[in-house]
Structures are given as structure tokens and as C-alpha cells.
KOLGU-4560 file (N, C-alpha, C; in nm, 3 decimals, padded with zeros to 5 digits):
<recs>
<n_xx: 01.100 n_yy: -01.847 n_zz: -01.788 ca_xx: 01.092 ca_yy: -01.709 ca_zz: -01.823 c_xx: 01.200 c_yy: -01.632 c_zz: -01.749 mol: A seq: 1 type: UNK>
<n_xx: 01.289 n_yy: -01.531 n_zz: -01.804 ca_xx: 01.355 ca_yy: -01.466 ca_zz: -01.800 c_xx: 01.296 c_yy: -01.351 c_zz: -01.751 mol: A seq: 2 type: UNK>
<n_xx: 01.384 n_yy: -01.296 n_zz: -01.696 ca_xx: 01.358 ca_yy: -01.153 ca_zz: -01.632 c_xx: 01.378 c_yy: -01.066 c_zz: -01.748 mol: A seq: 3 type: UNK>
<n_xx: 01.436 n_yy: -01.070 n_zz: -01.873 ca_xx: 01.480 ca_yy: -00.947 ca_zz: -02.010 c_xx: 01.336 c_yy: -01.005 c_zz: -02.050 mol: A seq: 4 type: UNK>
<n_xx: 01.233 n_yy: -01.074 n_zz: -02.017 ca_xx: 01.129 ca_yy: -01.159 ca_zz: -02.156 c_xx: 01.017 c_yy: -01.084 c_zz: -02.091 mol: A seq: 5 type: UNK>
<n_xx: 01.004 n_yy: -01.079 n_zz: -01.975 ca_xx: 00.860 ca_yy: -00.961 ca_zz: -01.935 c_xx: 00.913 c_yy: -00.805 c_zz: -01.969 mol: A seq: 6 type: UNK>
<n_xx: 00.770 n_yy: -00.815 n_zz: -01.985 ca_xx: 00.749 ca_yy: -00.691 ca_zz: -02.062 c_xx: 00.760 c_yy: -00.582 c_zz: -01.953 mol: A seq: 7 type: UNK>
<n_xx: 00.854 n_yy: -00.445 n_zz: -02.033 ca_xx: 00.880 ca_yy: -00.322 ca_zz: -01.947 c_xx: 00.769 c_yy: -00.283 c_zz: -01.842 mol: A seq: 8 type: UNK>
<n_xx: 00.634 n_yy: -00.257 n_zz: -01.900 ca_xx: 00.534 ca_yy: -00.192 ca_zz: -01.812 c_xx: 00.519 c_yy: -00.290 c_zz: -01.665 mol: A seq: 9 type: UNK>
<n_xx: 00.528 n_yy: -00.428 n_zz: -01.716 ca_xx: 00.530 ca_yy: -00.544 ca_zz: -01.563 c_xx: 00.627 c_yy: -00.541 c_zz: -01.524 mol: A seq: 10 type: UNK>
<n_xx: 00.776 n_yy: -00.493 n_zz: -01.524 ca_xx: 00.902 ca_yy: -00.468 ca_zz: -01.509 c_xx: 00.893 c_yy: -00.360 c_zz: -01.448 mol: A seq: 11 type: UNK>
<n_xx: 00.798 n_yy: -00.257 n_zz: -01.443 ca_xx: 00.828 ca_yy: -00.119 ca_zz: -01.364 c_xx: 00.739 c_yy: -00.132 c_zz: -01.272 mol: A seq: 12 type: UNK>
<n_xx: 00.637 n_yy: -00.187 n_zz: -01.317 ca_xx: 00.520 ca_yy: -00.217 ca_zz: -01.186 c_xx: 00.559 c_yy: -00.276 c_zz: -01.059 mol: A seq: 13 type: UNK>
<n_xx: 00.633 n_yy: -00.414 n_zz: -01.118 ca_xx: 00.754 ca_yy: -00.472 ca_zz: -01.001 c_xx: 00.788 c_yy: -00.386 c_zz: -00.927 mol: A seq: 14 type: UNK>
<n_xx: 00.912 n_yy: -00.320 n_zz: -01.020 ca_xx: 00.969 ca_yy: -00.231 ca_zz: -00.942 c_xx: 00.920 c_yy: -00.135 c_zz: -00.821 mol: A seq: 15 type: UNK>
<n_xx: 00.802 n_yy: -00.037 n_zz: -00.887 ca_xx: 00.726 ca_yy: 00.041 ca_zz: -00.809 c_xx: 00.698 c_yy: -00.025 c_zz: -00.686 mol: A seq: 16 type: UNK>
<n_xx: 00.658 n_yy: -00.152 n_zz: -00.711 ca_xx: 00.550 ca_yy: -00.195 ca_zz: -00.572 c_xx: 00.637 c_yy: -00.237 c_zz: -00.463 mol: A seq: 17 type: UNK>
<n_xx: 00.761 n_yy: -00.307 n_zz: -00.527 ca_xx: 00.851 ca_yy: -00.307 ca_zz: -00.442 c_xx: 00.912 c_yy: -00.189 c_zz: -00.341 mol: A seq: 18 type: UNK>
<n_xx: 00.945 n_yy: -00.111 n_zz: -00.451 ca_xx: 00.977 ca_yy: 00.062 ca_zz: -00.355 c_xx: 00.885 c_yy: 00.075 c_zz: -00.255 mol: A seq: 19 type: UNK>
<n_xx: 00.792 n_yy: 00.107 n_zz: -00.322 ca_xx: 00.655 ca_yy: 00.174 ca_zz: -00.210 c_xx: 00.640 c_yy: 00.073 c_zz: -00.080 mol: A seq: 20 type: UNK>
<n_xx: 00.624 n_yy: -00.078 n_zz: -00.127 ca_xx: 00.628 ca_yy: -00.147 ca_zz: -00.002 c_xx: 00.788 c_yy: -00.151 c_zz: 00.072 mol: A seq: 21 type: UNK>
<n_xx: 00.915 n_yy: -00.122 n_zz: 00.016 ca_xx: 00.956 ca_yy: -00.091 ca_zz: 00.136 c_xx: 01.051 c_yy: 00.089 c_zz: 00.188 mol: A seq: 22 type: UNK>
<n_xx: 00.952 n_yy: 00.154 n_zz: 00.104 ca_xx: 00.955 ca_yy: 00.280 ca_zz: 00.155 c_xx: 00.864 c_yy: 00.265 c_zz: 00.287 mol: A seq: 23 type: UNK>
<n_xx: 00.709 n_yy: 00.198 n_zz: 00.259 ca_xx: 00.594 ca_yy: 00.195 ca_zz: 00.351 c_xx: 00.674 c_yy: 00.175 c_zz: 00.486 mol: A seq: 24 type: UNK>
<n_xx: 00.756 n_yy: 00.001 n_zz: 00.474 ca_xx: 00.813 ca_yy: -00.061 ca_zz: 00.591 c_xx: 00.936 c_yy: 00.034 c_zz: 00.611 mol: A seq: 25 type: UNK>
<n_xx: 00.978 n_yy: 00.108 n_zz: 00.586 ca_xx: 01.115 ca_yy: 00.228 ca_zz: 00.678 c_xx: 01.052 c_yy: 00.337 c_zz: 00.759 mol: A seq: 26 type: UNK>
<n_xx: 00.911 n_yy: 00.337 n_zz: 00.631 ca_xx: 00.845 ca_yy: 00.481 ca_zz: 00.714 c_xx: 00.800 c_yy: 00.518 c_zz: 00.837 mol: A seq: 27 type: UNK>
<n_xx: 00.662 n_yy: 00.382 n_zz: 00.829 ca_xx: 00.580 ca_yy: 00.361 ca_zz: 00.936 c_xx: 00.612 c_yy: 00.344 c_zz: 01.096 mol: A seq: 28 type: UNK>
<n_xx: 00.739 n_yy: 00.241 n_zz: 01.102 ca_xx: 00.730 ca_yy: 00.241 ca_zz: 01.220 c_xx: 00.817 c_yy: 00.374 c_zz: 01.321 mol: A seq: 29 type: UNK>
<n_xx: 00.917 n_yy: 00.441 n_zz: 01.228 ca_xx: 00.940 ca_yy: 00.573 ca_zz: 01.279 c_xx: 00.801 c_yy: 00.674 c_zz: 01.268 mol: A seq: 30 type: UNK>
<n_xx: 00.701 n_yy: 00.661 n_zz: 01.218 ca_xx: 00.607 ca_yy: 00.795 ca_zz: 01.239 c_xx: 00.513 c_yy: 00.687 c_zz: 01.329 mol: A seq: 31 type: UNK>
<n_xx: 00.468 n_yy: 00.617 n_zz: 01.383 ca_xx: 00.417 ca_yy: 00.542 ca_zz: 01.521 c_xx: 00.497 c_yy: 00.608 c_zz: 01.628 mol: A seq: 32 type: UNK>
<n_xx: 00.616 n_yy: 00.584 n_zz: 01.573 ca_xx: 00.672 ca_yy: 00.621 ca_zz: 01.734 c_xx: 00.698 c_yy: 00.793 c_zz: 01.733 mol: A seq: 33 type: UNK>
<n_xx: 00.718 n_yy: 00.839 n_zz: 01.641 ca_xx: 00.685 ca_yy: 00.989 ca_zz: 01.648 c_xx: 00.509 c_yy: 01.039 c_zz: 01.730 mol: A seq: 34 type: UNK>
<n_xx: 00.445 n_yy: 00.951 n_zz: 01.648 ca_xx: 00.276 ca_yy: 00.982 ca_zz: 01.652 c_xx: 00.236 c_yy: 00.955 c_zz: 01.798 mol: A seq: 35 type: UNK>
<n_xx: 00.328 n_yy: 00.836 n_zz: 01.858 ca_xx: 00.316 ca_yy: 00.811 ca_zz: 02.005 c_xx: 00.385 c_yy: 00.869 c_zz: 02.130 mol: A seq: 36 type: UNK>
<n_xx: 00.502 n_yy: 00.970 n_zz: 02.053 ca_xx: 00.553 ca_yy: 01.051 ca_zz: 02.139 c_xx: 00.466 c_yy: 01.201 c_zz: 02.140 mol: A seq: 37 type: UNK>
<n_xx: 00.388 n_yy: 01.231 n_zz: 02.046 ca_xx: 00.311 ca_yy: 01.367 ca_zz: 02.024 c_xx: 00.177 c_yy: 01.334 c_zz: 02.053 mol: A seq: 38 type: UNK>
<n_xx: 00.140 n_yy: 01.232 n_zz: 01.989 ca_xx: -00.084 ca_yy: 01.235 ca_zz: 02.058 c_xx: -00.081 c_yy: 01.104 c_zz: 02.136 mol: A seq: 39 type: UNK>
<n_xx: 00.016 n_yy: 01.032 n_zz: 02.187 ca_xx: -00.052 ca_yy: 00.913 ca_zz: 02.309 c_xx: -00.023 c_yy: 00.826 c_zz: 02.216 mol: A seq: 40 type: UNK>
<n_xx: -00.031 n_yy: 00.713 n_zz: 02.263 ca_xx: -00.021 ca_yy: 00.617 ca_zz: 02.224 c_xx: -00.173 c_yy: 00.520 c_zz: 02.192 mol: A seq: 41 type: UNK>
<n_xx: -00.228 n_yy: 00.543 n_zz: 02.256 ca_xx: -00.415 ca_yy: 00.521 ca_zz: 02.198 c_xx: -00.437 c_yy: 00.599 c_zz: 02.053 mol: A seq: 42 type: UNK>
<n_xx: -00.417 n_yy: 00.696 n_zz: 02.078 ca_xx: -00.448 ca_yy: 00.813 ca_zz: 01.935 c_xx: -00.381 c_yy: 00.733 c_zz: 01.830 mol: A seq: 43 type: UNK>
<n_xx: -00.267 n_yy: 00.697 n_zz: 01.860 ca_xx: -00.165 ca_yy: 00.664 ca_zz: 01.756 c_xx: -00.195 c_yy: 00.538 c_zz: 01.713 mol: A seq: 44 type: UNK>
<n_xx: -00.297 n_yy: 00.422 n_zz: 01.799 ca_xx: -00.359 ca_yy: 00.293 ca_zz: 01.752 c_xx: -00.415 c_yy: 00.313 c_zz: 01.688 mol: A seq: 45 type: UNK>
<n_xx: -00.560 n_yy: 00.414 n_zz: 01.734 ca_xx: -00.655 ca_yy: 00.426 ca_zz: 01.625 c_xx: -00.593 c_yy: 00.439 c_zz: 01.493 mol: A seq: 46 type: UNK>
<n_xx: -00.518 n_yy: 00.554 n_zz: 01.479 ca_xx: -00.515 ca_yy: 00.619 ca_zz: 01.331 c_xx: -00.424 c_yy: 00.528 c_zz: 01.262 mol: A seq: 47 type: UNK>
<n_xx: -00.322 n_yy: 00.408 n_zz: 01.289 ca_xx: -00.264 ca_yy: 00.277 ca_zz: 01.255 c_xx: -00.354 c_yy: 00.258 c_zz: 01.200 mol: A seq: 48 type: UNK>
<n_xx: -00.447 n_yy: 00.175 n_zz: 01.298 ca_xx: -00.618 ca_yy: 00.116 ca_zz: 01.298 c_xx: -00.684 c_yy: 00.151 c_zz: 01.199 mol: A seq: 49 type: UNK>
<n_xx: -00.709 n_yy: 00.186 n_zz: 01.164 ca_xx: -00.826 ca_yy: 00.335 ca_zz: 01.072 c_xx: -00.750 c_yy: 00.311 c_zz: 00.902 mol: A seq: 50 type: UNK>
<n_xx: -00.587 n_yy: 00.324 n_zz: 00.933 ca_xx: -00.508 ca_yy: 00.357 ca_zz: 00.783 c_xx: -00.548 c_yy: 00.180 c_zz: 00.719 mol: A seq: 51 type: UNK>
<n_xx: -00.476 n_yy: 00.098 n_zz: 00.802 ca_xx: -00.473 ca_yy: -00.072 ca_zz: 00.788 c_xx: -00.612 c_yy: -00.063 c_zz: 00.724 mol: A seq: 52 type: UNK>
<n_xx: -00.706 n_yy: -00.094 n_zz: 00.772 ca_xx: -00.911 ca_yy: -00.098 ca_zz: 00.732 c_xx: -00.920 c_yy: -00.039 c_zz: 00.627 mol: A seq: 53 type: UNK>
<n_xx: -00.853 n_yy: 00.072 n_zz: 00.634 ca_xx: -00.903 ca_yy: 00.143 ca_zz: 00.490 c_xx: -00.876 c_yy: 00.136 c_zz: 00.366 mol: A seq: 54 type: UNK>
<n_xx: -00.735 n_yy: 00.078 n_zz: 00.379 ca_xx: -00.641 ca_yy: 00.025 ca_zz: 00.282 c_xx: -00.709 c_yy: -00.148 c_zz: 00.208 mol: A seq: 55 type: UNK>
<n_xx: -00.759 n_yy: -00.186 n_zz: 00.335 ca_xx: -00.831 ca_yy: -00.288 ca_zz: 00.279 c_xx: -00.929 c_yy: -00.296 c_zz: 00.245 mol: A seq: 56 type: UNK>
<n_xx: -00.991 n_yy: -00.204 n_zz: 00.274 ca_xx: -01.136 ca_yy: -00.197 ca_zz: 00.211 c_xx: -01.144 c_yy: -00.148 c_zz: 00.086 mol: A seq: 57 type: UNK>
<n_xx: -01.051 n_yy: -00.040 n_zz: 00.064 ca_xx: -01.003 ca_yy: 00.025 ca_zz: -00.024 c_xx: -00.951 c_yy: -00.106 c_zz: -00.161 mol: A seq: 58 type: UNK>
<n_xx: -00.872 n_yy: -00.171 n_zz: -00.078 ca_xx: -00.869 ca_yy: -00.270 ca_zz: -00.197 c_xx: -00.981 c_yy: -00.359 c_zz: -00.262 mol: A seq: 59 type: UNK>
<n_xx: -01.044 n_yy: -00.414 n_zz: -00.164 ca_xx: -01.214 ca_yy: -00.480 ca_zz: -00.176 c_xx: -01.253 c_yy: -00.398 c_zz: -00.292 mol: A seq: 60 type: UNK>
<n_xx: -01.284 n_yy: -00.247 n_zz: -00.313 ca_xx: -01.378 ca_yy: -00.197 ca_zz: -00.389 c_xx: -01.304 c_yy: -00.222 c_zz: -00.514 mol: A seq: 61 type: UNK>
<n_xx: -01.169 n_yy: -00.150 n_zz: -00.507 ca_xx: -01.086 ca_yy: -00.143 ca_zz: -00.606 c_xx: -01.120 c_yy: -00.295 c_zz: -00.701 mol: A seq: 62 type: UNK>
<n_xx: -01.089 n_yy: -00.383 n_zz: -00.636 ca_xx: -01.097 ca_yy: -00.500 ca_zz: -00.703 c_xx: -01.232 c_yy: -00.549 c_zz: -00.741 mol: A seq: 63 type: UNK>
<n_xx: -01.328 n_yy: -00.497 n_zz: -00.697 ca_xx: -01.437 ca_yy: -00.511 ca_zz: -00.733 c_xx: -01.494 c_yy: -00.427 c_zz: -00.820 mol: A seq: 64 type: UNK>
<n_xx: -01.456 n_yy: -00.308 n_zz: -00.847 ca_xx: -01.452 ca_yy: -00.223 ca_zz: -00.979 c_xx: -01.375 c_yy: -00.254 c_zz: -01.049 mol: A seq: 65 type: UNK>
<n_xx: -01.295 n_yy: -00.310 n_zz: -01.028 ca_xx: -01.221 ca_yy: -00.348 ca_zz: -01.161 c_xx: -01.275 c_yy: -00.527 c_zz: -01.241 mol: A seq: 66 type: UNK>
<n_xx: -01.306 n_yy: -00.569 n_zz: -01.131 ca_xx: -01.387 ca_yy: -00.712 ca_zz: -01.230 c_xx: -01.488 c_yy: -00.600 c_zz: -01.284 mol: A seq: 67 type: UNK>
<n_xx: -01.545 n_yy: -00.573 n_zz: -01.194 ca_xx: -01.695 ca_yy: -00.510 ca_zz: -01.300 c_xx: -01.638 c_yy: -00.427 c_zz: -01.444 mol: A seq: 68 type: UNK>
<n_xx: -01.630 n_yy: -00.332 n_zz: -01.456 ca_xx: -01.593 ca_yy: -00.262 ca_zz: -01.545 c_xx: -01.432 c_yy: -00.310 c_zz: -01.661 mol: A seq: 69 type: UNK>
<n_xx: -01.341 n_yy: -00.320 n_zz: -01.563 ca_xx: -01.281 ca_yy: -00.405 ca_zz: -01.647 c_xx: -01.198 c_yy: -00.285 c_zz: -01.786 mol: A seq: 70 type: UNK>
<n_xx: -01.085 n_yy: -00.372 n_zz: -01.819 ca_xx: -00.998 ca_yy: -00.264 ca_zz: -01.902 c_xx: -01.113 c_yy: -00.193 c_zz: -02.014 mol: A seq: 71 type: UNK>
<n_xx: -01.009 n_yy: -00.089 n_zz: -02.034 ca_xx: -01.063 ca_yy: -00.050 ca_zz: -02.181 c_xx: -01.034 c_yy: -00.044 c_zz: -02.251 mol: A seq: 72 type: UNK>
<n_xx: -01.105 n_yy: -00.030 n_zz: -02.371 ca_xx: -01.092 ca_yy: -00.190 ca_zz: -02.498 c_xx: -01.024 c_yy: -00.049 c_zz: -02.598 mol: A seq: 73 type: UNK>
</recs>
């Protein structure tokens, strides 16, 4: 399979997720070290701490509402 043979909408999705994951990785570790020069460096674990968990949990449900319910027809 060719990269011209998938279809546009999985072709932009690519794209997107790619951006966002490495917009995420340019962002993050300059606002840590911002976040650890302004509230401590503890403050700045937690709320790391807190984003990471949530994101995954966040995915857990996500994916678990989505088996359940599932596209629409």
C-alpha cells in the first residue's frame, strides 16, 4: 500500500496526530521549566502528574465508549 491509496480522512488524521504529538513534545518541556521557575518545582510535578493520569484515563473511557456505542450507522 501506497501512501496516494489511503484514503484522505486517514491521511489527515496522520497528519494531525503527528503535529499535535510533536507540537505536545516542543511545548511541554519549556512550560515545566517555566511552571518550575514560577510555582516550585513540587507544584509543577503534581500538575505534570495530574495532566499524564488524566490523559490516560481519559483515554480508558474514550475507548470504552467507543466499543460500547460505536459509529453511527
Amino acid at each position: 500500500m501506497k501512501l496516494r491509496d489511503i484514503h484522505p480522512n486517514i491521511k489527515l488524521r496522520l497528519a494531525m496526530q503527528f503535529l499535535g504529538g510533536l507540537i505536545s513534545m516542543a511545548v511541554i518541556p519549556f512550560l515545566a521549566i517555566y511552571f518550575t521557575q514560577n510555582i516550585g518545582a513540587t507544584k509543577t510535578a503534581f500538575i505534570l502528574i495530574i495532566i499524564v493520569i488524566s490523559g490516560v484515563i481519559g483515554g480508558f473511557i474514550g475507548g470504552h465508549v467507543s466499543d460500547k456505542i460505536g459509529r453511527k450507522k
